[in-house]
C-alpha positions in Angstrom: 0.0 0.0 0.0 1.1 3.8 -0.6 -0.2 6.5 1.0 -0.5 9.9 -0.5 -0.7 13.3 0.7 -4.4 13.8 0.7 -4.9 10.8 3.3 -5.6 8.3 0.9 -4.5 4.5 -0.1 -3.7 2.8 -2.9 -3.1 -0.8 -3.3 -1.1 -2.1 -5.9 -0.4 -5.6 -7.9 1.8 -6.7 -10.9 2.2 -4.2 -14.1 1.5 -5.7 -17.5 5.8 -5.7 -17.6 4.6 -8.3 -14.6 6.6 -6.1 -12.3 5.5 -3.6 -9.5 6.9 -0.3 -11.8 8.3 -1.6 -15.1 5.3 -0.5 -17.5 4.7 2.8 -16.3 1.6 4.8 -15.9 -1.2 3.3 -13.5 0.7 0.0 -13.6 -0.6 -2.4 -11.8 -3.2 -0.1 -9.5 -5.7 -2.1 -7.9 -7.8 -0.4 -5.7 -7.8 3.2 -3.8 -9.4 4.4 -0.2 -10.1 7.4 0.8 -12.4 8.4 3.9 -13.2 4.8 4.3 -14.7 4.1 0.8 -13.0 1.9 -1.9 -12.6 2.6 -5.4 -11.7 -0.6 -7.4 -10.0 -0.4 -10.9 -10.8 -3.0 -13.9 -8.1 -2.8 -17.0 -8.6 -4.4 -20.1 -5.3 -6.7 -21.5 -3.5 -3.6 -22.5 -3.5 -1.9 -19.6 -6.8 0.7 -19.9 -8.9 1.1 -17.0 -12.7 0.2 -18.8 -14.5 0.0 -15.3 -14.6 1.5 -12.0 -16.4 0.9 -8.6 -17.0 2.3 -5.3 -18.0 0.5 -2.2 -19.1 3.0 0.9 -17.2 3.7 4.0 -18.9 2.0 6.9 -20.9 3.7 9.4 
């Protein structure tokens, strides 16, 4: 996980390069939280994110 400056996660996996940096841009970006909410990240096999989704903070 990384945290940035805004208070926020982001989990990471394997880059289409199947390495944590070696393709560049979002690489391998799995899944942000911020505030308790998730944002999940779908790419298509070259790399694009087609889909996001957002599950709620708990209360």
């Amino acid at each position: 996980m990384i945290r940035d400056s805004g208070g926020g996660t982001y989990t990471r996996g394997l880059d289409l390069s199947g390495t944590l940096e070696g393709a560049g841009g979002i690489g391998g970006l799995l899944a942000r939280t911020l505030s308790g909410a998730s944002y999940y990240y779908h790419a298509d096999g070259n790399g694009n994110v087609t889909y996001t989704w957002r599950t709620p903070a708990k209360t």
